[in-house]
C-alpha positions in Angstrom: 10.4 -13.6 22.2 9.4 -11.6 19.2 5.7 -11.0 18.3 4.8 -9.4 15.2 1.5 -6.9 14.4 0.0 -6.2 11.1 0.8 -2.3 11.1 -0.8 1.0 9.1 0.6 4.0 10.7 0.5 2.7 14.9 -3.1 0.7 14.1 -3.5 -3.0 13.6 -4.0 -3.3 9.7 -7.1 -5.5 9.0 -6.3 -7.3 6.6 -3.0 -10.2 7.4 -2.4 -11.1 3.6 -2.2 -7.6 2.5 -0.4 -6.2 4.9 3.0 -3.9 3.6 4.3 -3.9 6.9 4.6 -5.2 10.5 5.7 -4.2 13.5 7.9 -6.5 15.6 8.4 -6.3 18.9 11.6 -7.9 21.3 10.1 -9.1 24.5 11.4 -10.3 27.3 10.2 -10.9 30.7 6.6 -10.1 29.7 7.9 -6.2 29.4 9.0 -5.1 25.8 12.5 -3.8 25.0 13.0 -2.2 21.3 10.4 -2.7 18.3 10.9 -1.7 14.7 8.6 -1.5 11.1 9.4 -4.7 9.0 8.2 -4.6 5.4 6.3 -7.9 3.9 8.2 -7.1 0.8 5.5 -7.5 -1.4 4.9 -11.2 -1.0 2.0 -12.6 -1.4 -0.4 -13.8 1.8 0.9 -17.4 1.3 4.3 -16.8 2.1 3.5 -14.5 4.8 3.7 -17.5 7.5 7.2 -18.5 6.4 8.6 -14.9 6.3 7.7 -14.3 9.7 9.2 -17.7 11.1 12.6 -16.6 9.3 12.8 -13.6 11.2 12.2 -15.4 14.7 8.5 -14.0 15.3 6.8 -16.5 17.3 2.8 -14.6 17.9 1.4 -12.8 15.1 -1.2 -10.3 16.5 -3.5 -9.1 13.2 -6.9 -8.3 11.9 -8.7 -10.5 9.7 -6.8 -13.9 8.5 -8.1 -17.2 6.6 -8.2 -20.6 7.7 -5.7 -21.3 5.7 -3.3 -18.7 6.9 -3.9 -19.3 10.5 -2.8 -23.3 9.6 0.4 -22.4 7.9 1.4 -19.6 10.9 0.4 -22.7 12.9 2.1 -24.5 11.2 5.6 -22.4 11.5 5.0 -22.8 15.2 3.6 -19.0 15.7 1.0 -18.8 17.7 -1.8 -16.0 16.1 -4.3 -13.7 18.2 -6.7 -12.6 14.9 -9.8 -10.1 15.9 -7.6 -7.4 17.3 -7.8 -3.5 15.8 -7.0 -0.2 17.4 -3.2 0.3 18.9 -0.3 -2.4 18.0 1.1 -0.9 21.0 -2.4 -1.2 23.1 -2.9 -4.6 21.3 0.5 -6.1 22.7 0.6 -4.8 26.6 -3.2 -6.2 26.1 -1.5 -9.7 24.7 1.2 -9.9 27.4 -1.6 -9.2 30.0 -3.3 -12.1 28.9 -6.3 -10.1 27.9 -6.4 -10.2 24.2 -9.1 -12.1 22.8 -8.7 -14.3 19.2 -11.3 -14.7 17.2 -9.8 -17.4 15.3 -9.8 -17.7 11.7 -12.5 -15.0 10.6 -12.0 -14.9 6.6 -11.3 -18.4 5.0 -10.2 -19.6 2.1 -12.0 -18.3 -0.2 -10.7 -14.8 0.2 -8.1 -14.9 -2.3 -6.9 -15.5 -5.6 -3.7 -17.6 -7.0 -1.4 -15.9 -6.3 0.3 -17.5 -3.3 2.7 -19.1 -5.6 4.7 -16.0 -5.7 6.0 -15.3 -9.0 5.7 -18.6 -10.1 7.9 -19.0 -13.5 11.2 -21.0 -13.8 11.8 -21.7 -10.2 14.5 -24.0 -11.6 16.2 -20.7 -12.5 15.9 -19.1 -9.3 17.4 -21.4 -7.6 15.9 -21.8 -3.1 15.9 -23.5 -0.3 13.5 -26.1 1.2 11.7 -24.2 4.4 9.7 -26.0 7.2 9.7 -29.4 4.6 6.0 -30.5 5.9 4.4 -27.9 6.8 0.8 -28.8 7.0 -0.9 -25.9 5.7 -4.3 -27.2 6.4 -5.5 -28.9 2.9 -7.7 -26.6 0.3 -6.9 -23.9 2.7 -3.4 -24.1 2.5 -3.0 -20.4 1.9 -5.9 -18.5 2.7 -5.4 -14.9 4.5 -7.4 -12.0 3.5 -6.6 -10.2 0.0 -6.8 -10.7 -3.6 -3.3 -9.1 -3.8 -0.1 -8.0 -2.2 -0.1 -4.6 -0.4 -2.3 -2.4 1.6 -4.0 0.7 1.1 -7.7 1.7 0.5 -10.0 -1.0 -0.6 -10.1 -0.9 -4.4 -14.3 -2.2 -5.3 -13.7 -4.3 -9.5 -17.3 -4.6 -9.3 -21.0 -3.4 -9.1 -23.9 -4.3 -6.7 -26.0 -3.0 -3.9 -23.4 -5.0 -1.4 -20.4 -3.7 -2.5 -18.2 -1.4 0.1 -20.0 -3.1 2.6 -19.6 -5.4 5.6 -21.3 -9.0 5.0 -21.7 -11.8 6.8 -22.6 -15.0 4.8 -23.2 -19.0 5.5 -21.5 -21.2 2.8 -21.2 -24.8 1.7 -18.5 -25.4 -1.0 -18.8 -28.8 -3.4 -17.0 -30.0 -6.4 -18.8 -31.5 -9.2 -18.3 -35.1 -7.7 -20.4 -33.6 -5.1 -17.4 -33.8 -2.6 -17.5 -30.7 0.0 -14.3 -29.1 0.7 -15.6 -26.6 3.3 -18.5 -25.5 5.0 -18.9 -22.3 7.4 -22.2 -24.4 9.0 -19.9 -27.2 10.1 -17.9 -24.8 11.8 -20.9 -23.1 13.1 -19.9 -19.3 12.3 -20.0 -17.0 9.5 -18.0 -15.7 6.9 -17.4 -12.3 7.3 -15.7 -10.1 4.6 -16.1 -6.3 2.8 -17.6 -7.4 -0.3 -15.8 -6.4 -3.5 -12.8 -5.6 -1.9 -10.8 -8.6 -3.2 -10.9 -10.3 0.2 -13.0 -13.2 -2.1 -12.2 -15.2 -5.4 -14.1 -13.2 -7.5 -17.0 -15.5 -8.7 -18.1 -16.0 -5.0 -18.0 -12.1 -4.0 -19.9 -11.3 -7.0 -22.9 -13.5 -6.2 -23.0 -12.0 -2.8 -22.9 -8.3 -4.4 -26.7 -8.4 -4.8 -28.2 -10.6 -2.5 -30.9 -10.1 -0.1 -30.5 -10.8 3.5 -31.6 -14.3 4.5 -31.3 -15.2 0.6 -30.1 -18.6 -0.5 -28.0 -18.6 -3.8 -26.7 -21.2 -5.6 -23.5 -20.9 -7.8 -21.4 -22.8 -10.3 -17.6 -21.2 -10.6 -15.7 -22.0 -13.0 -12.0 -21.9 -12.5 -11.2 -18.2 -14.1 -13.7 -17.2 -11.4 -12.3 -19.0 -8.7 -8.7 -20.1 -8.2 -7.7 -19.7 -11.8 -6.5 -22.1 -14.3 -3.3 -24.6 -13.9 -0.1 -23.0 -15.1 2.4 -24.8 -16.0 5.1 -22.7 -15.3 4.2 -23.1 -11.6 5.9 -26.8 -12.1 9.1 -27.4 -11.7 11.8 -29.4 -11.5 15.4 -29.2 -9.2 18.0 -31.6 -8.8 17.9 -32.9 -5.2 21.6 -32.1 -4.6 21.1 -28.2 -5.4 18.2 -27.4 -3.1 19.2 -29.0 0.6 16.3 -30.6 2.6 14.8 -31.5 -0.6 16.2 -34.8 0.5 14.1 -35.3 3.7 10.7 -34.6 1.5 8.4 -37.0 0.2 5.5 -36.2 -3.0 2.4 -34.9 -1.1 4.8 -32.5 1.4 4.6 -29.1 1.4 6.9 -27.1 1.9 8.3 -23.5 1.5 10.9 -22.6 -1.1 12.3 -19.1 -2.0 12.8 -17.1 -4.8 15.9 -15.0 -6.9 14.8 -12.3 -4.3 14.7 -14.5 -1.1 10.8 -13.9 -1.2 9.2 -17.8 0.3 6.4 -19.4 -1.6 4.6 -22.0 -0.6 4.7 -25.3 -2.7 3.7 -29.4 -3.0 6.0 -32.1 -3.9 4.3 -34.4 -7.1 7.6 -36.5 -7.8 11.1 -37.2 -6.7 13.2 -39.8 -7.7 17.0 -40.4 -6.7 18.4 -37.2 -8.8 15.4 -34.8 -9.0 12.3 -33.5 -7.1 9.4 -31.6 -8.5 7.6 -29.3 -6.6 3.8 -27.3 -8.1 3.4 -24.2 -6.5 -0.5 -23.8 -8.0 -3.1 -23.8 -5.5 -5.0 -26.8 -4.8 -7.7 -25.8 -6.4 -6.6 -24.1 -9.8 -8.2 -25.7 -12.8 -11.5 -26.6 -10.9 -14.9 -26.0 -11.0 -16.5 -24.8 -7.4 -19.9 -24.8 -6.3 -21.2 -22.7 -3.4 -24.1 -22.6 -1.3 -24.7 -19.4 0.1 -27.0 -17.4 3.0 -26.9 -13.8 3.3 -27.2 -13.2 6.9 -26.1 -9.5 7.7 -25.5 -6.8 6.0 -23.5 -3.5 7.6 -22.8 -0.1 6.2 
C-alpha cells in the first residue's frame, strides 16, 4: 500500500490544499520499504484528491483539510488521518500502529477561494481525460481543503485586525438569500478552526472574524467577489464525447475529474450532454452567489 503525508522539510505540513509536496511511502506488511518527496505540482487543493489516487496513494496522513477535501479523498477511495503534526516518519509507524488519531475534517469549506478549477480557460483546447466519473465530492463542499492558493511557505496576512496571525475558533451558520442553509458548524457540533488572515477563508468571512470579540455574534452578507467569486464563463466548456473517453458513462449532475495540457486534474460538473457532445463547468458551486453567515467567536490563541 502507499500512504502519502503532507511534507515541509521531515514535518507534517498543516495545511492539505497548499501543500508543495508530499511524501509517499511503499508499505508492505505493516513495515515500510522505500519512500520518496512527490511535488503537488502547483495544483490547486481541489485536484489534490485525484492526484493522489493516480499515483496509487490509498491513506493521506495531513494537517488541517476541509470537508470538502476529505469527501473527494473519500471519494477516490483514500482513506485520510487529518489532526496529525510533528514527524511524517513518527506520524506513519504511529498510523501502522494503529495509534494515530483523525480529527476529521477540521477546516471546511469555507477556507478557500475559486480556484479549484485549475486554470480554467479553453478546456476544449487542452484536450483530458474523464477521472473517477461520479465522484461525490460532498455538495457545496466539493472542494474545500485549507488555502486560498497553491503552495506552501509562511502565512502571507492581506488584511488588518486585532485577530489576524492568530489561532480562532468560530461557530457558523451559512444561508442564501432564499434563506436555505448550506452548512452549519452547530449541526455538526464542533468548531471551525482556522489562522485568521492567512487565506485558509474566502475572504469576506475571515475579514469579519479579524475584529471580533470572543463570545461575539456577527452577522454578514457576502457578496460573491467576497466569497467564491463570480461565474466565469470560460470555466464552461464543451468536448465531443468521442475525444474525451468515459465521458460516455457520465450523466449532467456528475462530477468528475478532468486534466489539463499539463496533466494537472481539476475537478468539474457535467450541465449537458447530448449524443455528440458533453459540457462540463469547472466553477465552484457557489460562484456568482450571495452568502450569509452567522458567526460566534469562541477562542482566540496567540
Amino acid at each position: 500500500m502507499k500512504i502519502a503525508v503532507t511534507y515541509d522539510n521531515g514535518n507534517i505540513f498543516q495545511h492539505f490544499g497548499r501543500t508543495e509536496n508530499f511524501k509517499v511511502y511503499e508499505v508492505e506488511d505493516g513495515k515500510v520499504l522505500s519512500s520518496q518527496i512527490v511535488g503537488s505540482n502547483g495544483i490547486g487543493h481541489g485536484a489534490l484528491a485525484g492526484l493522489l489516487a493516480e499515483g496509487g496513494v490509498e491513506v493521506l496522513i495531513c494537517g488541517g483539510l476541509g470537508g470538502g477535501a476529505l469527501n473527494a479523498l473519500q471519494g477516490a477511495g483514500i482513506e485520510v488521518c487529518a489532526g496529525a503534526s510533528g514527524s511524517c516518519d513518527e506520524a506513519v509507524e504511529a498510523y501502522l500502529k494503529g495509534e494515530l488519531v483523525n480529527s476529521g475534517a477540521n477546516c471546511d469549506h469555507h477556507d478557500h477561494h475559486h480556484d479549484e478549477g485549475g486554470c480554467c480557460g479553453h478546456h476544449e483546447e487542452e484536450g483530458g481525460c474523464c477521472g473517477g466519473e461520479e465522484e461525490d465530492c460532498g455538495g457545496c463542499e466539493e472542494s474545500g481543503g485549507c488555502g486560498g492558493c497553491c503552495g506552501g511557505g509562511a502565512p502571507r496576512y492581506t488584511m488588518e485586525g486585532k485577530n489576524v496571525g492568530k489561532s480562532v475558533k468560530v461557530h457558523y451558520r451559512g444561508t442564501l438569500n432564499d434563506g436555505t442553509q448550506f452548512d452549519s458548524s452547530y449541526d455538526r457540533g464542533e468548531t471551525l478552526d482556522f489562522v485568521c488572515g492567512a487565506g485558509m477563508m474566502i475572504r469576506g468571512f475571515d475579514q469579519a472574524v479579524a475584529d471580533m470579540e470572543v463570545g461575539q455574534i456577527l452577522d454578514v452578507h457576502l457578496m460573491p467577489e467576497e466569497a467564491y467569486g463570480a461565474i466565469d464563463p470560460r470555466a464552461i466548456f464543451t468536448l465531443e464525447i468521442r475525444e474525451l473517453p468515459g465521458s460516455e458513462n457520465l450523466k449532467p449532475g456528475d462530477k468528475a475529474y478532468l486534466a489539463n495540457g499539463a496533466g494537472q486534474p481539476f475537478p468539474v460538473t457535467v450541465t449537458a450532454k447530448d449524443e455528440n457532445f458533453i459540457t462540463f463547468d469547472a466553477n465552484h458551486e457557489m460562484a456568482g452567489k450571495e452568502l450569509n453567515f452567522t458567526i460566534e467567536l469562541v477562542a482566540v490563541e496567540d
